[in-house]
BAZAKOL-742557 format. One line per field, with one value per residue (C-alpha): residue number from 1; residue in one letter; x, y, z. Coordinates in nm, 3 decimals. Example, Ala and Ser with C-alpha at 12.3 -4.5 7.8 and 13.67 -1.06 7.14 Angstrom:
2
pos	c(1 | 2)
code	c(a | s)
u	c(1.230 | 1.367)
v	c(-0.450 | -0.106)
w	c(0.780 | 0.714)
***
This chain:
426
pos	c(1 | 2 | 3 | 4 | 5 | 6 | 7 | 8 | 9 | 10 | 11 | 12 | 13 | 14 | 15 | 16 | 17 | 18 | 19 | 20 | 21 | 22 | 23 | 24 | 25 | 26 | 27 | 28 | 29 | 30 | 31 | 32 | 33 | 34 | 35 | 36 | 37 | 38 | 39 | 40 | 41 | 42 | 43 | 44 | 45 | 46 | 47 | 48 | 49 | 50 | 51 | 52 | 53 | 54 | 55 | 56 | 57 | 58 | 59 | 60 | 61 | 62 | 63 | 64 | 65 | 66 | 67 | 68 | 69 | 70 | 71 | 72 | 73 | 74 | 75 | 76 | 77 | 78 | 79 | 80 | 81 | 82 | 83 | 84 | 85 | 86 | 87 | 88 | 89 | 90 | 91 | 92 | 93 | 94 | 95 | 96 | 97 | 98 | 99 | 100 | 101 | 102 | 103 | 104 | 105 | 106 | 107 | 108 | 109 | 110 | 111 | 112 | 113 | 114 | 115 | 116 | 117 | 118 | 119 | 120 | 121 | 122 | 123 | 124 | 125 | 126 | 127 | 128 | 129 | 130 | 131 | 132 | 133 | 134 | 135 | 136 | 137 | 138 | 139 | 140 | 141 | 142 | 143 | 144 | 145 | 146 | 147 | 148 | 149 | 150 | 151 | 152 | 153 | 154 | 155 | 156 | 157 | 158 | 159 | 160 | 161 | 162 | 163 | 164 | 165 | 166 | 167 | 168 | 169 | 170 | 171 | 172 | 173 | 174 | 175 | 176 | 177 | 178 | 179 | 180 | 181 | 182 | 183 | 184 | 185 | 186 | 187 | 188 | 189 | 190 | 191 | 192 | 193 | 194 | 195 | 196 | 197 | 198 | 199 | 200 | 201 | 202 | 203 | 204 | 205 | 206 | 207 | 208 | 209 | 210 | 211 | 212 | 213 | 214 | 215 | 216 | 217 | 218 | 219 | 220 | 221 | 222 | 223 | 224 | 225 | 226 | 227 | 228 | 229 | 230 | 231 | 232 | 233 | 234 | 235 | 236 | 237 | 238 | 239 | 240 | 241 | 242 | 243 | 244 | 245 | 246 | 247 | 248 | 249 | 250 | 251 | 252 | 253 | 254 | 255 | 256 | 257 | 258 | 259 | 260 | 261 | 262 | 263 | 264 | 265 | 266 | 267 | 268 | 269 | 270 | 271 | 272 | 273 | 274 | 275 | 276 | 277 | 278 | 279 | 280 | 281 | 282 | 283 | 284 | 285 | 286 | 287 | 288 | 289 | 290 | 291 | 292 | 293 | 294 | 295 | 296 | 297 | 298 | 299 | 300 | 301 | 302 | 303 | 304 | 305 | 306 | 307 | 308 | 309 | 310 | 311 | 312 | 313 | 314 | 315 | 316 | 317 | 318 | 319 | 320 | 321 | 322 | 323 | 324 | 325 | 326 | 327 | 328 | 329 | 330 | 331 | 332 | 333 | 334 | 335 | 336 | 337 | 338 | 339 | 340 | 341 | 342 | 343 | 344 | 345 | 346 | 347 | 348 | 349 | 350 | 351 | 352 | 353 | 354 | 355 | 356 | 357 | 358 | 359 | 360 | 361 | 362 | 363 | 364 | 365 | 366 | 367 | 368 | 369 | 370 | 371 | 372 | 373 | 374 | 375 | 376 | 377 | 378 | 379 | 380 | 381 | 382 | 383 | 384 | 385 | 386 | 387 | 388 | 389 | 390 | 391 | 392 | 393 | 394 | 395 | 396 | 397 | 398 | 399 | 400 | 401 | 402 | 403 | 404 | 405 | 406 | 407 | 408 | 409 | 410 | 411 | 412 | 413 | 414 | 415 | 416 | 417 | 418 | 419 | 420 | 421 | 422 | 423 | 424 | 425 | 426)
code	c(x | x | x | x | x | x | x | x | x | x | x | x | x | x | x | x | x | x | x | x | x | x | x | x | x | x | x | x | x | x | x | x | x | x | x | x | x | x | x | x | x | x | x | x | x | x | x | x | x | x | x | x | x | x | x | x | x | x | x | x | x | x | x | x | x | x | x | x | x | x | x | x | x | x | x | x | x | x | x | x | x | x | x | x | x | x | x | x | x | x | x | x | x | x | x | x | x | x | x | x | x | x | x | x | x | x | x | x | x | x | x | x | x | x | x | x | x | x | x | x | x | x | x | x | x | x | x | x | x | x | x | x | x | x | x | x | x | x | x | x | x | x | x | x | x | x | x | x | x | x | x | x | x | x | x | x | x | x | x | x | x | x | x | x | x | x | x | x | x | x | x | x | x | x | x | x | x | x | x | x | x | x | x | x | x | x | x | x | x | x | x | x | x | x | x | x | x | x | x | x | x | x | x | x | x | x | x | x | x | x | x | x | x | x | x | x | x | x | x | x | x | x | x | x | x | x | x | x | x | x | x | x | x | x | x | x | x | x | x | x | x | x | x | x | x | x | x | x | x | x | x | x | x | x | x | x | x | x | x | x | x | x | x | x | x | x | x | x | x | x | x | x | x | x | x | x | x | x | x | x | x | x | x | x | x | x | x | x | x | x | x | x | x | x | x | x | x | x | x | x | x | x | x | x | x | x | x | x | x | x | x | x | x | x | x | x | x | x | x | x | x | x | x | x | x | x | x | x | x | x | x | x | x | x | x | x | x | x | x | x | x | x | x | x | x | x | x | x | x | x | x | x | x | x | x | x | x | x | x | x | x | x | x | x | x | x | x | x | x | x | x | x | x | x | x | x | x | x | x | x | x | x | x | x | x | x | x | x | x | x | x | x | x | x | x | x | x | x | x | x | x | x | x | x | x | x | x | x | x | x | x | x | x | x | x | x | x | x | x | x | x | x | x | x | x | x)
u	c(5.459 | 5.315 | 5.482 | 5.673 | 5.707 | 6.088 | 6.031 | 6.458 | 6.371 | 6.149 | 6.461 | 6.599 | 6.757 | 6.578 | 6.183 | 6.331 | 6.516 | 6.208 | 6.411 | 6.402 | 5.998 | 6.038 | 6.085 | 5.740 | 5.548 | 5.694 | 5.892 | 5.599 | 5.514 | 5.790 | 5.877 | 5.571 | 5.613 | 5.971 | 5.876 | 5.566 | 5.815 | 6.018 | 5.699 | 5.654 | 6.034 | 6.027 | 5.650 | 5.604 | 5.351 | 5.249 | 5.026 | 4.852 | 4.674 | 4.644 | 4.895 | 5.212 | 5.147 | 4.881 | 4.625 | 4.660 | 4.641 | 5.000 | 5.096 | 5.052 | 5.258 | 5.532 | 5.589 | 5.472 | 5.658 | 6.010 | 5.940 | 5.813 | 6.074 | 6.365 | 6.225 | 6.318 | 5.949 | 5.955 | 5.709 | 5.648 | 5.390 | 5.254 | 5.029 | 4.761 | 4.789 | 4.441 | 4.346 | 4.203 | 3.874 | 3.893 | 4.028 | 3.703 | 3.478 | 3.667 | 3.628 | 3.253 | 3.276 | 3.476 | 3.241 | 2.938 | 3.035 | 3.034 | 2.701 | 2.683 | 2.428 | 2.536 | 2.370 | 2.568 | 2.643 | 2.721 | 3.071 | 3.145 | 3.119 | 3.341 | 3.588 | 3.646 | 3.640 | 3.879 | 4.178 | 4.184 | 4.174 | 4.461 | 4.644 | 4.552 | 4.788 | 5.090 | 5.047 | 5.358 | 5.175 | 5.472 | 5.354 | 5.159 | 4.947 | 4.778 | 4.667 | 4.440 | 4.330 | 4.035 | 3.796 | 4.017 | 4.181 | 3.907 | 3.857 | 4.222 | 4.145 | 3.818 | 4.039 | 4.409 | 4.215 | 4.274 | 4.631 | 4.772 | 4.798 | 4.604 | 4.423 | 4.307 | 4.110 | 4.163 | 3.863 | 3.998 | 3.706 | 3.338 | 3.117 | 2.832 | 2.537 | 2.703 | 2.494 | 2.333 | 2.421 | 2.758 | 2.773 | 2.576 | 2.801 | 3.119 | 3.022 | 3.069 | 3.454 | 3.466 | 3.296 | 3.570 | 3.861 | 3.999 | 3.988 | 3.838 | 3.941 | 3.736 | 3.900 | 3.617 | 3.306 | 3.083 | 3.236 | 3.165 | 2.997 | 2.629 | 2.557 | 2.947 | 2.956 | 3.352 | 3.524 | 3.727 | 3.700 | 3.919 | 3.902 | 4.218 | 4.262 | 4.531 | 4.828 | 5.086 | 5.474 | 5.623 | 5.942 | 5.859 | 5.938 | 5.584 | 5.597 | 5.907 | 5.972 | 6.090 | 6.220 | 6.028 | 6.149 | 6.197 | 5.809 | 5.773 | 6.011 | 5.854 | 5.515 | 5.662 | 5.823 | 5.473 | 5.343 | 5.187 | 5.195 | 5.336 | 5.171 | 4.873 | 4.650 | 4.637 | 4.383 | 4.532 | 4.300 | 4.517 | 4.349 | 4.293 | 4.053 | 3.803 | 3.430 | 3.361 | 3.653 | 3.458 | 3.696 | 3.421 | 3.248 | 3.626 | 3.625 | 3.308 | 3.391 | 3.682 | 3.489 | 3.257 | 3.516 | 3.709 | 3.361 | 3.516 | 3.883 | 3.930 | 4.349 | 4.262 | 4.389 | 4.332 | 4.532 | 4.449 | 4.681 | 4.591 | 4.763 | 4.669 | 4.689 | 4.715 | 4.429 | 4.207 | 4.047 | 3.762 | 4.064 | 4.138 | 3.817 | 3.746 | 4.143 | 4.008 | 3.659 | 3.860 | 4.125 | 3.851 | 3.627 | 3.970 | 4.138 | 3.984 | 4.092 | 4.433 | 4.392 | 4.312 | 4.609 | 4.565 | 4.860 | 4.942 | 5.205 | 5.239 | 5.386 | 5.616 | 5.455 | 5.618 | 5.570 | 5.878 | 5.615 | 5.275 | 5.468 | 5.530 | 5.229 | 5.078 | 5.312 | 5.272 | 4.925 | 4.702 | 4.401 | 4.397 | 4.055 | 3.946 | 3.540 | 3.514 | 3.162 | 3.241 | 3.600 | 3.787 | 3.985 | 4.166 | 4.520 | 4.548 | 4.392 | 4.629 | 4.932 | 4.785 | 4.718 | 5.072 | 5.192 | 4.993 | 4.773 | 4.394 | 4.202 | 3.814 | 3.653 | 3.359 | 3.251 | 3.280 | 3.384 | 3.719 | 3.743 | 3.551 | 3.771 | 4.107 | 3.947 | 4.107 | 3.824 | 3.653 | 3.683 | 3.461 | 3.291 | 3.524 | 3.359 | 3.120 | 2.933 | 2.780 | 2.985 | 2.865 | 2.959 | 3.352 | 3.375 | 3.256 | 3.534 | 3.766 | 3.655 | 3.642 | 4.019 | 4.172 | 4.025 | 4.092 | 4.478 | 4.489 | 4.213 | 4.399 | 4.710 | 4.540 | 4.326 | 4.652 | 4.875 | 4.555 | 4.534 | 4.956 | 4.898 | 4.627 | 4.770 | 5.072 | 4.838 | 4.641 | 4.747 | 5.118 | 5.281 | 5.413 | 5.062 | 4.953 | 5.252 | 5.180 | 4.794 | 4.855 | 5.114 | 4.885 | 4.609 | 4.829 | 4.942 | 4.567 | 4.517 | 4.810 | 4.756 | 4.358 | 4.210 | 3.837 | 3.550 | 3.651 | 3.940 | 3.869 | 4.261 | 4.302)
v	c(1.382 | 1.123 | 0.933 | 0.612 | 0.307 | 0.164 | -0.187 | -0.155 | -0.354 | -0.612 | -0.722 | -0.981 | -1.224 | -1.534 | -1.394 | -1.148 | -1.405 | -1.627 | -1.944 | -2.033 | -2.065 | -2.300 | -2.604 | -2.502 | -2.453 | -2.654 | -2.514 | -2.487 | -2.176 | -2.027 | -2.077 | -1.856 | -1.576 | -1.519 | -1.515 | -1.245 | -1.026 | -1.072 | -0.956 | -0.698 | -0.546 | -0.167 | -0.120 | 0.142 | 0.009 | 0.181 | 0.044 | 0.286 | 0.231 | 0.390 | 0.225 | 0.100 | -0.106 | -0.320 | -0.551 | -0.774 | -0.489 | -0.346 | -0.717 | -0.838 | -0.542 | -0.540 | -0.895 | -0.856 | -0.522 | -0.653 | -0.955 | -0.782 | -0.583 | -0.864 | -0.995 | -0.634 | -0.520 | -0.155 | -0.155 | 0.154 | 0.149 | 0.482 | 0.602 | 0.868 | 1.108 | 1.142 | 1.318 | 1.164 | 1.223 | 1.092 | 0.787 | 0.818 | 0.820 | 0.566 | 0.314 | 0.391 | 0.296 | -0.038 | -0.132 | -0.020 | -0.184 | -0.489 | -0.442 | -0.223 | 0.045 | 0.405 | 0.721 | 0.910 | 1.220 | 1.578 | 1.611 | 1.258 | 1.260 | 1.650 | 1.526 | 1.208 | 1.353 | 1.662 | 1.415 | 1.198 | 1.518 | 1.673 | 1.331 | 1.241 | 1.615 | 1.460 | 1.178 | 1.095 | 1.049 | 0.865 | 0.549 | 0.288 | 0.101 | 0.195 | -0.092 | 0.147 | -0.056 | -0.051 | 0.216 | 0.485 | 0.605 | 0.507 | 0.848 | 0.934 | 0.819 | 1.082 | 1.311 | 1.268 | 1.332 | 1.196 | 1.063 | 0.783 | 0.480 | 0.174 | 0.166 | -0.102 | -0.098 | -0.360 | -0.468 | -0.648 | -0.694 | -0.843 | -0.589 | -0.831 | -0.675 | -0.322 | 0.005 | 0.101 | 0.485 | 0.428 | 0.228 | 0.421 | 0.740 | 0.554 | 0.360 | 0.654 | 0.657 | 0.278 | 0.285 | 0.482 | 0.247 | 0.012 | -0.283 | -0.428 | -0.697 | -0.930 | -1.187 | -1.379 | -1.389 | -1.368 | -1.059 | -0.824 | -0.482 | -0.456 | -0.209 | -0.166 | -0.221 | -0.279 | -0.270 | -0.576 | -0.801 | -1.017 | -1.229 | -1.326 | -1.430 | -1.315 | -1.531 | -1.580 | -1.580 | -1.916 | -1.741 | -1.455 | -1.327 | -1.471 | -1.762 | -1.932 | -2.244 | -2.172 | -2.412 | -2.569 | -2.526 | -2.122 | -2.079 | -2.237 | -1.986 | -1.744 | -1.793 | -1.906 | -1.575 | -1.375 | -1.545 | -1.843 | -2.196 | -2.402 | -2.719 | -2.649 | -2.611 | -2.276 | -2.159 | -1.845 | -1.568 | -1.352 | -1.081 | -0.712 | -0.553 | -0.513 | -0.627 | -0.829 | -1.074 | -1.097 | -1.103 | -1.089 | -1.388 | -1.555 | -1.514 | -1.655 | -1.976 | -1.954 | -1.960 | -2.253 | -2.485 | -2.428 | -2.553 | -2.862 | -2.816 | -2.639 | -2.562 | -2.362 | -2.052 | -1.789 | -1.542 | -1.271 | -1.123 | -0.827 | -0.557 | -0.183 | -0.072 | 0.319 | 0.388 | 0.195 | 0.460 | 0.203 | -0.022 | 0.176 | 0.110 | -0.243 | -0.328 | -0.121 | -0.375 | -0.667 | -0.594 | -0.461 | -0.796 | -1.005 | -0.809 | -1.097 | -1.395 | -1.461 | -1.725 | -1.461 | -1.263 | -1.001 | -0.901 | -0.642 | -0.469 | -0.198 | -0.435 | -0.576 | -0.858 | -0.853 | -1.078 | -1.341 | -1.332 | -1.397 | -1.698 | -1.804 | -1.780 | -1.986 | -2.245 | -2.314 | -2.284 | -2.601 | -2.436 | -2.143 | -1.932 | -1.717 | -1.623 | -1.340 | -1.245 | -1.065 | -1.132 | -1.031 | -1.308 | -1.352 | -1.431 | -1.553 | -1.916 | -1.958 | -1.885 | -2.091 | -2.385 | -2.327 | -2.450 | -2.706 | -2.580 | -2.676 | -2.373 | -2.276 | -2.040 | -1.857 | -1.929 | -1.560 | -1.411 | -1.612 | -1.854 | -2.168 | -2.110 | -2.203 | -2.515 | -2.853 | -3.146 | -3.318 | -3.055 | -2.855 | -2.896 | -2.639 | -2.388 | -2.280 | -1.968 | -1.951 | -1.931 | -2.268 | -2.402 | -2.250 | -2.405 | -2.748 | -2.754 | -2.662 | -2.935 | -3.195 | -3.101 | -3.065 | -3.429 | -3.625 | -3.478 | -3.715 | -3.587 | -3.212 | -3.321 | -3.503 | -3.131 | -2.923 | -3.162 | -3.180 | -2.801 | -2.703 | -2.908 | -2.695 | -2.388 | -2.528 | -2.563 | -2.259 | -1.949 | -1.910 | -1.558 | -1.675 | -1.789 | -1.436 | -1.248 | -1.463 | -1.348 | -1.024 | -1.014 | -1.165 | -0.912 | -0.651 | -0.826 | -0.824 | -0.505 | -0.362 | -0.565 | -0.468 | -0.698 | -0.739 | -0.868 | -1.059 | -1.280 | -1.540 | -1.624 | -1.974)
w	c(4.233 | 4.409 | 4.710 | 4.557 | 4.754 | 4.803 | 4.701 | 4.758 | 5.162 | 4.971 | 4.703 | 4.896 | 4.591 | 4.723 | 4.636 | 4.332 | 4.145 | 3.957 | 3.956 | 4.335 | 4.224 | 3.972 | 4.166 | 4.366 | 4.075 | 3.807 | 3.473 | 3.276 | 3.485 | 3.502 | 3.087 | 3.029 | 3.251 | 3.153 | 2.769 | 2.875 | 3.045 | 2.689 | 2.556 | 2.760 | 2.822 | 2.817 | 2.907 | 3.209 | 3.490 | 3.787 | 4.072 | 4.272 | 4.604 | 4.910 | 5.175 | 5.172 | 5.448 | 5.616 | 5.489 | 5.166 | 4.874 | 5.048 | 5.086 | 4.705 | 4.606 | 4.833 | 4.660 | 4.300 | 4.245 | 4.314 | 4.117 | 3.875 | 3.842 | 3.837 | 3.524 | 3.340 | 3.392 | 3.480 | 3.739 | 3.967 | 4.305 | 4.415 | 4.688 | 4.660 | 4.939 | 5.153 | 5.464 | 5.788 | 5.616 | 5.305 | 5.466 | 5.673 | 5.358 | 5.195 | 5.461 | 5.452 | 5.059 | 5.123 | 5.369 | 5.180 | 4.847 | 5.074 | 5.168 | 5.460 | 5.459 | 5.426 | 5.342 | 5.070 | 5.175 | 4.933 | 5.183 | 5.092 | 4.760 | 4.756 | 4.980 | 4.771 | 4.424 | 4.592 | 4.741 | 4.419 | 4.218 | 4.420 | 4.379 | 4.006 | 3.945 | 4.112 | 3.935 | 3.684 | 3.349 | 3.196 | 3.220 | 2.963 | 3.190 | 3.525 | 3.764 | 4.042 | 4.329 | 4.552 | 4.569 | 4.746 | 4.458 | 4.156 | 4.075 | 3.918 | 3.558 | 3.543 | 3.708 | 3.488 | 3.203 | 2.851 | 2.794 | 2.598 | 2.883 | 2.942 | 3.297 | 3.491 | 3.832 | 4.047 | 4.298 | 4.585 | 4.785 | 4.718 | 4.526 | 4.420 | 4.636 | 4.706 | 4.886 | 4.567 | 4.652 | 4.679 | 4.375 | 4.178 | 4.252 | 4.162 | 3.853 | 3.624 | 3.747 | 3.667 | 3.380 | 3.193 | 3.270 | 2.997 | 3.217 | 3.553 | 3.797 | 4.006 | 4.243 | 4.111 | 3.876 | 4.158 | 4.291 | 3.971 | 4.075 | 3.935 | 3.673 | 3.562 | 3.169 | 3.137 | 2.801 | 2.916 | 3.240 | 3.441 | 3.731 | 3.868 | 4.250 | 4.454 | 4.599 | 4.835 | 4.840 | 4.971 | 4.981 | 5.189 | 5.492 | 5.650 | 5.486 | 5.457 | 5.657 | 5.981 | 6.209 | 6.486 | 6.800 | 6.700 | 6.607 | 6.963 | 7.121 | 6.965 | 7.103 | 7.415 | 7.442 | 7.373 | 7.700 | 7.526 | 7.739 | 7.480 | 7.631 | 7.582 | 7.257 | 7.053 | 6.822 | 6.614 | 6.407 | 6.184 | 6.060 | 6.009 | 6.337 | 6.055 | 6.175 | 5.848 | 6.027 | 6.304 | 6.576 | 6.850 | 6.715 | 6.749 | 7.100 | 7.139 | 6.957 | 7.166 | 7.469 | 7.414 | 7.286 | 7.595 | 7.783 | 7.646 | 7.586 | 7.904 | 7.868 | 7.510 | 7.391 | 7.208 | 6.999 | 6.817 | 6.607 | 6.370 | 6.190 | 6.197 | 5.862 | 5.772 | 5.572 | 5.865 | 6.128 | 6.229 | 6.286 | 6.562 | 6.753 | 6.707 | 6.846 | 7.123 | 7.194 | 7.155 | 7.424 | 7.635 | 7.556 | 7.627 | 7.953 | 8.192 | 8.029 | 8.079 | 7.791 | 7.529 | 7.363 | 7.136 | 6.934 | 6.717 | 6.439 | 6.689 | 6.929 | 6.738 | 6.587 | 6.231 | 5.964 | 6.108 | 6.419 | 6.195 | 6.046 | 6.382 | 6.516 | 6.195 | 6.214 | 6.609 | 6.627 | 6.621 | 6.412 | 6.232 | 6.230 | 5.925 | 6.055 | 5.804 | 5.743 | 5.422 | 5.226 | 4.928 | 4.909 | 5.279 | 5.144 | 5.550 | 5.481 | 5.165 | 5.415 | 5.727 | 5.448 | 5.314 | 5.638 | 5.658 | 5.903 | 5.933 | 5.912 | 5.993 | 5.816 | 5.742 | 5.406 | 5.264 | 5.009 | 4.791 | 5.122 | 4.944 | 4.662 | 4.855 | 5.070 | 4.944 | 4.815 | 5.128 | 5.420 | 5.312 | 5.657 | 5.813 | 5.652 | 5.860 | 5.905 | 6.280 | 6.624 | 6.769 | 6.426 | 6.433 | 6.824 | 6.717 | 6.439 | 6.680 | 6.947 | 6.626 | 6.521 | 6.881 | 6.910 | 6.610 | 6.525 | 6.268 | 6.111 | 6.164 | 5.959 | 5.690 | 5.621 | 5.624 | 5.391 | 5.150 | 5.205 | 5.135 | 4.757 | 4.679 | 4.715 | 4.601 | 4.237 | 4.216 | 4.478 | 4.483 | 4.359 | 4.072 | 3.882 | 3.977 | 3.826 | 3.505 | 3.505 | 3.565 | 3.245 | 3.025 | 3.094 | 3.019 | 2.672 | 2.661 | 2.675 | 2.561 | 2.213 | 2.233 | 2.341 | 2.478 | 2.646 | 2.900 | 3.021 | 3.273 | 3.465 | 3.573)
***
């Protein structure tokens, strides 16, 4: 059987108990969602993806599981069970459904369609609906065969100009499934011919570990304690060492706006995740690229920066960077914003999406134009706060958990009730 995840560590009653949300997002919410779990009380679900920690897929579902779960939902979250190299081939996939170029290789395509084969006979069948996320394990509806459940795949990432190879070797695994997920319309995969589609966008818990409020002077101890100067000014990237976040162009922008702002600094802090080998190597460039600047931090979740830390680190810095060059949806400018944090971003991906009315500015694609935000901010702090209260309301409106547990229901009403074509989430 496949490895389940212990969402026992995430129960904590404060972020399992769907009242201490209503007074952040208002009783209408929370009316509906408790009368779709009514709806939905004794229907199996299981989530499968391929880590149970690391990066935003692993986040969601640490979160939406044990929610899930307190409203009488029997929800389940598995993990398919690859080798070093099919973690290898499936990294090539995420990037090259992203764009990146990649020759599909016979190995590739064996190894892949061997692990989720190998996995897809472990898997517990007893189930009525199937959420599969990500590309890693897309193959385990071809591979369980016909049964009686409902199965959704879930597309985290941007898929709207994919490696045509790669796509065009998993669409027939897509095409089968009785539902698909976008974070956004303009993220849909060319070519795939779903029987229903959705496009929901992720979303953050305000009551989390990383994003509760935390008081003041213990976000500055806690940065003081990492070796930051507390006097000074602090720009913060949170991230993934993924290239498409484009840590390297960070510390560029980092060095030209110190040209100007000559007591900045920099920190970078990034999680390894466990289905990540390119991870590896790009931690390794960017504490090689960093070892001569004692301004320039790099931090990571093998050093015992936790989420308590990330929070931390958000809270205390004075901007918040997000360059990606490609994005899913970077659930990391919803938390910075939820703090009230100005944040500059590349305009990738789901990013646009979560920018408040009139700083639209900030979004800015090129180095030169990520240190001249940070120069502008640093400079006009009144400027800075107005951006990060605007910023909190809107993700107060549209990106907290629970609107996402109440999307994700209603699909599977959707579905369950057969439903079609395709259903657009607010």
């Amino acid at each position: 059987m496949l490895p389940k995840v212990s969402v026992h560590r995430f129960c904590c009653a404060p972020f399992t108990n769907v009242e201490n949300y209503r007074r952040l997002v208002g009783s209408e919410l929370i009316d509906e969602i408790e009368r779709l779990a009514r709806d939905l009380h004794g229907v199996r679900i299981c989530h499968v993806n391929s880590t149970g920690f690391g990066g935003g897929v692993a986040e969601l579902l640490s979160r939406l599981v044990p929610l899930a779960r307190a409203l009488g939902i029997r929800a389940d979250w598995r993990l398919i069970q690859g080798t070093p190299e099919f973690f290898g081939v499936t990294k090539s996939f995420h990037n090259a459904l992203q764009g990146a170029p990649h020759t599909l290789s016979e190995l590739e395509k064996a190894i892949y369609l061997h692990i989720n084969g190998e996995s897809a006979k472990q898997l517990d069948a007893d189930y009525d609906v199937f959420v599969v996320h990500d590309p890693q394990p897309a193959a385990f509806r071809a591979a369980l065969g016909p049964n009686r459940a409902k199965w959704i795949w879930r597309c985290h990432i941007d898929t709207s100009a994919p490696n045509h190879e790669v796509a065009a070797f998993l669409l027939p695994y897509l095409s089968i499934y009785d539902a698909v997920v976008f974070t956004m319309k303009e993220f849909a995969l060319p070519g795939l011919d779903a029987k229903l589609t959705s496009f929901i966008a992720p979303a953050i818990d305000p009551l989390s570990t990383k994003n509760m409020s935390l008081p003041e002077d213990l976000c500055t101890a806690v940065i003081a304690n990492a070796g930051i100067d507390t006097n000074r000014p602090l720009v913060a990237q949170v991230s993934r060492f993924d290239p498409w976040k484009d840590p390297m162009g960070v510390i560029e922008a980092y060095r030209l706006a110190k040209k100007e702002v000559p007591g900045l600094q920099l920190a970078l802090v990034g999680a390894i995740a466990g289905d990540d080998p390119e991870g590896w190597q790009l931690l390794a460039l960017v504490e090689k690229e960093t070892a001569d600047d004692d301004d320039a931090y790099v931090f990571t979740n093998l050093a015992g920066v936790g989420s308590m830390e990330v929070n931390a680190f958000q809270r205390a810095s004075d901007i918040v960077i997000q360059k990606s060059i490609r994005e899913g949806f970077g659930l990391v400018v919803s938390e910075s914003f939820w703090k009230s944090k100005p944040v500059i971003a590349g305009p990738a991906g789901g990013i646009p999406m979560q920018f408040p009315i009139g700083f639209e500015r900030y979004l800015t694609p090129s180095i030169e134009g990520c240190a001249t935000s940070i120069v502008e901010l640093l400079r006009h702090p009144d400027r800075a706060e107005a951006f990060g209260l605007a910023a909190h309301d809107h993700v107060r409106r549209h990106f907290l958990l629970p609107r996402l547990l109440r999307d994700d229901l209603l699909l599977i009403k959707t579905l369950l009730a057969g439903g079609g074509s395709v259903v657009h989430a607010a």
